[in-house]
N, C-alpha and C positions, 0 to 999 in steps of 0.2 A: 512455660507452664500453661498449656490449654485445659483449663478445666471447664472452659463453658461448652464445649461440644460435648463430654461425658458426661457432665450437668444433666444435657436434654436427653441422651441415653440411660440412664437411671433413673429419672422418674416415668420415663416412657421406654420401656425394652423389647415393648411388643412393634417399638417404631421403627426399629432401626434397618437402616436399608438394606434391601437384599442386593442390590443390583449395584454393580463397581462406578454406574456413573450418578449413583445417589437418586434415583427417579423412584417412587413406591409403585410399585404395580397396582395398576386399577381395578383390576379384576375383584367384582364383588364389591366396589366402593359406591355405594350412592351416594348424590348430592343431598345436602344438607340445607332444608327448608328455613327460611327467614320468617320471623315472628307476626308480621307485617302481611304476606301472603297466606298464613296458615290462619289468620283470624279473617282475613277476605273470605277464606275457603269456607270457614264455617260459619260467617257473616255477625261475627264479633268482634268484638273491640280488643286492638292488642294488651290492653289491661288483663282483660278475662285469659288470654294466650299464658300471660305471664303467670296469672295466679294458678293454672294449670298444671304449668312446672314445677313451679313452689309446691306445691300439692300432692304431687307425683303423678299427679295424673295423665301427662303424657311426657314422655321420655323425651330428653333435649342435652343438648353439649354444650356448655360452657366454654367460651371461648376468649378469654379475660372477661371484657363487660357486654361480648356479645352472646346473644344464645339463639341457639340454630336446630330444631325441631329434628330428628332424626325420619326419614320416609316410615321409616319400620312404627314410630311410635305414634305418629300420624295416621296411619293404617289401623292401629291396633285401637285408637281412639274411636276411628269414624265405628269400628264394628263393634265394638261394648257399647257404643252411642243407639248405636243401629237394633242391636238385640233387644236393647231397653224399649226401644219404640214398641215392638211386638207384645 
């Protein structure tokens, strides 16, 4: 009785492999920013990163207890930041 492989397919269905030797295709996938580097970037403290998130203020993934900045919500930040300035 394996149910922990069906387990991670129903709550993720959109994961499931397309390719017979289990690899995801990478096409279209970017790397996912670290909390740590994305308050460097904006010369903040990863506190301020965090309550960001919390906020909704920029898009991020959950990854049990880590959280990992999406490039797209990164982008979308620096330019509402950016329009404001003007």
């Amino acid at each position: 009785m394996d149910n922990g492989s069906q387990r991670g397919h129903a709550a993720f269905p959109d994961m499931e492999a397309k390719r017979p030797d289990g690899d995801v295709p990478e096409e279209g996938i970017e790397e996912l920013l670290d909390v740590k580097y994305v308050a460097s970037k904006l010369k903040v403290c990863t506190a301020t990163v965090y309550k960001m998130v919390r906020e909704g203020k920029i898009e991020a993934v959950h990854l049990n207890r880590l959280v990992r900045i999406t490039p797209k919500g990164y982008k979308q930040l620096i330019e509402k930041r950016s329009r404001k300035g003007l």
